[in-house]
C-alpha positions in Angstrom: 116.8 131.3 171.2 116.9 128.5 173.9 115.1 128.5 176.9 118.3 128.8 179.2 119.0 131.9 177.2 115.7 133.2 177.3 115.9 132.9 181.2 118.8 134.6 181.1 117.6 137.8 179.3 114.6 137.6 181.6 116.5 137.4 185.2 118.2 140.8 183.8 115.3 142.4 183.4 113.6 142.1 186.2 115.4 144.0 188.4 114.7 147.1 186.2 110.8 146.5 186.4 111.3 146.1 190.1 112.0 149.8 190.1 108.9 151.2 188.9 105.3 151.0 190.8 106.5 148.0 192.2 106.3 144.6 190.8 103.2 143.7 191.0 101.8 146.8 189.3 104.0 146.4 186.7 102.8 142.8 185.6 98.9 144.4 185.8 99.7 147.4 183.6 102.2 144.7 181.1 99.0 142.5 181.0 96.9 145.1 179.9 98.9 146.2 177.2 99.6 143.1 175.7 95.5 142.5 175.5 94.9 145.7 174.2 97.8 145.1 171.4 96.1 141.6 171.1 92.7 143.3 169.9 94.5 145.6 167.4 96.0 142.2 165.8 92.8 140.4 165.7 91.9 143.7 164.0 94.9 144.0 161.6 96.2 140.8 161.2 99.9 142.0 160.9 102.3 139.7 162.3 104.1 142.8 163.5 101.6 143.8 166.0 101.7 140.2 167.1 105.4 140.5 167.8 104.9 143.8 169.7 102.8 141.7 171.8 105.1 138.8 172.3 108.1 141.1 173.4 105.3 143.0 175.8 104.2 139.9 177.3 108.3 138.4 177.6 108.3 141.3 180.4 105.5 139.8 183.0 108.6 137.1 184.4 108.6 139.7 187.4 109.0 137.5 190.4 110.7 140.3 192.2 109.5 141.5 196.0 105.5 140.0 195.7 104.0 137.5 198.5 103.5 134.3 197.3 99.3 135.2 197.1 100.1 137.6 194.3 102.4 135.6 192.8 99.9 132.5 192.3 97.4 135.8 191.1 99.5 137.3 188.7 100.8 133.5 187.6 96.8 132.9 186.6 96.6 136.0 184.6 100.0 135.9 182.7 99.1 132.3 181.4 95.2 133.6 180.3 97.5 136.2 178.3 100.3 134.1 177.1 97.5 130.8 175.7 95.4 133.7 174.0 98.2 134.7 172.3 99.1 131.2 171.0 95.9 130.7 169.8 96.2 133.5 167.5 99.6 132.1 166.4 98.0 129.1 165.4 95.1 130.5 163.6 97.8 132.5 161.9 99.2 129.5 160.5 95.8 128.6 158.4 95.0 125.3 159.0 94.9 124.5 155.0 98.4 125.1 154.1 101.0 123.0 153.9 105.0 124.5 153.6 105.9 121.3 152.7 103.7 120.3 150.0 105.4 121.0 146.7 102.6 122.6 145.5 102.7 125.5 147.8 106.6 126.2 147.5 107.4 128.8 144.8 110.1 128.5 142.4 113.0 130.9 142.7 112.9 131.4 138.6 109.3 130.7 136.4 109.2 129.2 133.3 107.5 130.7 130.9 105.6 129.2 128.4 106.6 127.7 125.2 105.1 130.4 122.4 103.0 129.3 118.9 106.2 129.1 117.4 108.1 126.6 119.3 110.4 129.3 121.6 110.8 129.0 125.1 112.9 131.4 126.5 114.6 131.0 129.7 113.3 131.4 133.5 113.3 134.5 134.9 112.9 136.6 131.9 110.9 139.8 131.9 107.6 139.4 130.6 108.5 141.9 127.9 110.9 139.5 126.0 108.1 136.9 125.1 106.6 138.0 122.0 103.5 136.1 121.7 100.5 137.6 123.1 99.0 134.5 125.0 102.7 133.3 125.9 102.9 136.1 127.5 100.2 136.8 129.2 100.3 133.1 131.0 103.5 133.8 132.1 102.3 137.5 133.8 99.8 135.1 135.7 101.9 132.7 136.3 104.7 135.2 137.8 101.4 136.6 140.0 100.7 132.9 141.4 104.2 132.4 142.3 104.5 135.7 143.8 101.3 134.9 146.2 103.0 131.4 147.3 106.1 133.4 148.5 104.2 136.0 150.1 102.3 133.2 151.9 105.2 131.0 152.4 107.3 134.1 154.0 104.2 134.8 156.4 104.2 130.8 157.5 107.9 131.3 158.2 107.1 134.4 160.2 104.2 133.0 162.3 106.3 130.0 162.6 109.5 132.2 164.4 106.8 133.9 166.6 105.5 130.6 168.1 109.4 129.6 168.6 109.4 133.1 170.5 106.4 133.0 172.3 106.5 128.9 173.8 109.8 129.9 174.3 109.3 132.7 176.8 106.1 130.9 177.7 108.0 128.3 179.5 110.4 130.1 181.2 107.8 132.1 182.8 106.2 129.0 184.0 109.7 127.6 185.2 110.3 131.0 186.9 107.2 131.2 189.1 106.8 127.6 189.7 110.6 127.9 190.9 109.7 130.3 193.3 105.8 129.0 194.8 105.8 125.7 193.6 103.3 124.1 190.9 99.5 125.4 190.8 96.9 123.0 189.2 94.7 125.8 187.8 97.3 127.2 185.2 97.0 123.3 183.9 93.2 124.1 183.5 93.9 127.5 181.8 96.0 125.5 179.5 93.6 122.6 178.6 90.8 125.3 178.0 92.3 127.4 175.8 91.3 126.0 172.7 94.6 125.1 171.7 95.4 122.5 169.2 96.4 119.0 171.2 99.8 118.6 170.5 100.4 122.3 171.9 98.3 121.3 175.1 100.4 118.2 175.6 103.5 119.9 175.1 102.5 122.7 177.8 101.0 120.1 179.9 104.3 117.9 180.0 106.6 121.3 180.8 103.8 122.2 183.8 104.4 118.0 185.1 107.9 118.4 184.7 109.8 118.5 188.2 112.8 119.7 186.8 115.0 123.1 186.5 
């Protein structure tokens, strides 16, 4: 999604948080849930909680009917929530694996193994079909590795789609308030001591510099 549509999802939802407690309240009470779902993932580790939180957190661009005191407030606390969450994304990653590295990229059909008497049957054929005994069982093993790099390889793609979500939505909150009460120094400090890996900090540095729409 790109940012200008992002915005555009966002602007049409905030009128319909505008009619609850009242802006303000509603960014509290979004904040709160969003770091409670945040615990439960560093609990559970599944990606789908972290999502749940992403699309909790996407609802805090309320810029709706609050002084500009509150908005600079709740500005402060959104980014706390928002950087916490991208620090999980990129410990999600795990900083020893590589997508691109051959290595780590499974194979859509396993060979199996040529058997004592010179066969080698095709890729993708049930274990069941290889008739020697060690054959066979280093193909079962084989098929097991393979299976673990595409389970890990599917959850690098899904962590990878959640950090496209969440910088995404990141930023146009930032654009949104700092549209509306002008820059603030201290989310720039929220940003730098997050923990977050340098090339994220200079990318979220550069978007807080940037004096444009």
């Amino acid at each position: 999604m790109t940012v200008y549509a992002a915005g555009c999802l966002l602007l049409l939802r905030g009128p319909a948080l505008a009619n609850g407690d009242g802006p303000r309240d509603a960014n509290t009470a979004t904040v709160t849930s969003a770091m409670a779902g945040l615990r439960t993932f560093d609990q559970s580790g599944s990606l789908n909680e972290l999502r749940s939180v992403i699309d909790t957190l996407i609802e805090t661009a309320n810029v709706t009917g609050l002084p500009h005191d509150e908005l600079n407030s709740d500005r402060l606390v959104i980014a706390k929530a928002w950087v916490a969450v991208l620090k999980r994304i990129e410990a999600s990653y795990g900083p020893a694996f590589d997508p691109y590295d051959g290595k780590n990229q499974p194979m859509s059909c396993v060979p199996p193994p040529i058997e004592s008497d010179g066969t080698q049957l095709r890729g993708c054929v049930s274990p069941g079909d290889i008739k020697d005994e060690k054959a066979r069982a280093e193909y079962l093993l084989a098929l097991d590795r393979n299976k673990a790099k595409e389970q890990r390889m599917q959850r690098w793609i899904e962590v990878h789609e959640l950090d496209d979500l969440a910088m995404t939505y990141f930023e146009v909150t930032l654009k949104l308030f700092r549209d509306v009460v002008g820059p603030d120094p201290r989310v720039s400090r929220i940003v730098q001591a997050g923990g977050l890996s340098p090339a994220r900090t200079k990318t979220l540095e550069d978007w807080l510099s940037s004096p444009g729409p």
